[in-house]
N, C-alpha and C positions, 0 to 999 in steps of 0.2 A: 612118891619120891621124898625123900627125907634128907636136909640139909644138913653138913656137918655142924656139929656143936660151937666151933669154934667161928661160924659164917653167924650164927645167930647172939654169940658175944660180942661180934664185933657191930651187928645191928644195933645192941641195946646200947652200947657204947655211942656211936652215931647218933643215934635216938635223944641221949643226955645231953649230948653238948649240943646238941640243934636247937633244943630247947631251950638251954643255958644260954645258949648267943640269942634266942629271943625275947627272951626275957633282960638280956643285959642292954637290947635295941629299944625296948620298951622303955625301961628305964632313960637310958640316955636320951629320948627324944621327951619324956614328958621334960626332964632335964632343960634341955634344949627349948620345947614351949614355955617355960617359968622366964627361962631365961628373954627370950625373946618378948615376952611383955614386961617384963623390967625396961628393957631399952625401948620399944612401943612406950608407953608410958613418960617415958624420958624424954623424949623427944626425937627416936631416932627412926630414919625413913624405911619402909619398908623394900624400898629398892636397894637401899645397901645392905640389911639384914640380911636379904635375900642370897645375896653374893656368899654368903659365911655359913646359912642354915642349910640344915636338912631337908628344906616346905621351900617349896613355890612361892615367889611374890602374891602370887593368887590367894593361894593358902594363907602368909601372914598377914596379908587386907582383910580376909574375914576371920583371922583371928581378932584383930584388932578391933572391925566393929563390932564381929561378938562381944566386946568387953568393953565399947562405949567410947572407943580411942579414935579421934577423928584422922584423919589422914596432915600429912604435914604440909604444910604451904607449899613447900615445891613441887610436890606432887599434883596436886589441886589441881582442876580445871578451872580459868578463870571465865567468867563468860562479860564479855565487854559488850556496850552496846554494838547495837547495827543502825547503821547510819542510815537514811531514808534513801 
């Protein structure tokens, strides 16, 4: 069975911009991570980054320690003594 000519133009067509929108996803997220260690770096918490990114809170926590960025005080656990 043999498709019309014009079913397999419109494939290749489909084809190009899938591609194109993944490549333009690509880009905007590496985008997106420079960006997101600028403000990492800066001082800003990974729970409100969170709210605005494209990544998981999960995700920007190990980006940050990948890159040696300790977590910011209000996030912290603090660990108080235990009283006897």
């Amino acid at each position: 069975m043999t498709s019309p000519p014009e079913d397999l133009t419109r494939l290749d067509e489909i084809t190009r911009r899938v591609r194109e929108i993944e490549a333009e996803r690509e880009t905007l997220l590496a985008e997106a991570r420079d960006l997101l260690l600028v403000q990492l770096k800066a001082g800003a918490g990974s729970t409100t980054l969170s709210r605005r990114a494209p990544y998981s809170h999960a995700w920007i926590r190990a980006l940050a320690r990948a890159n040696g960025i300790e977590a910011t005080g209000r996030g912290k656990r603090k660990t108080e003594p235990k009283s006897p």
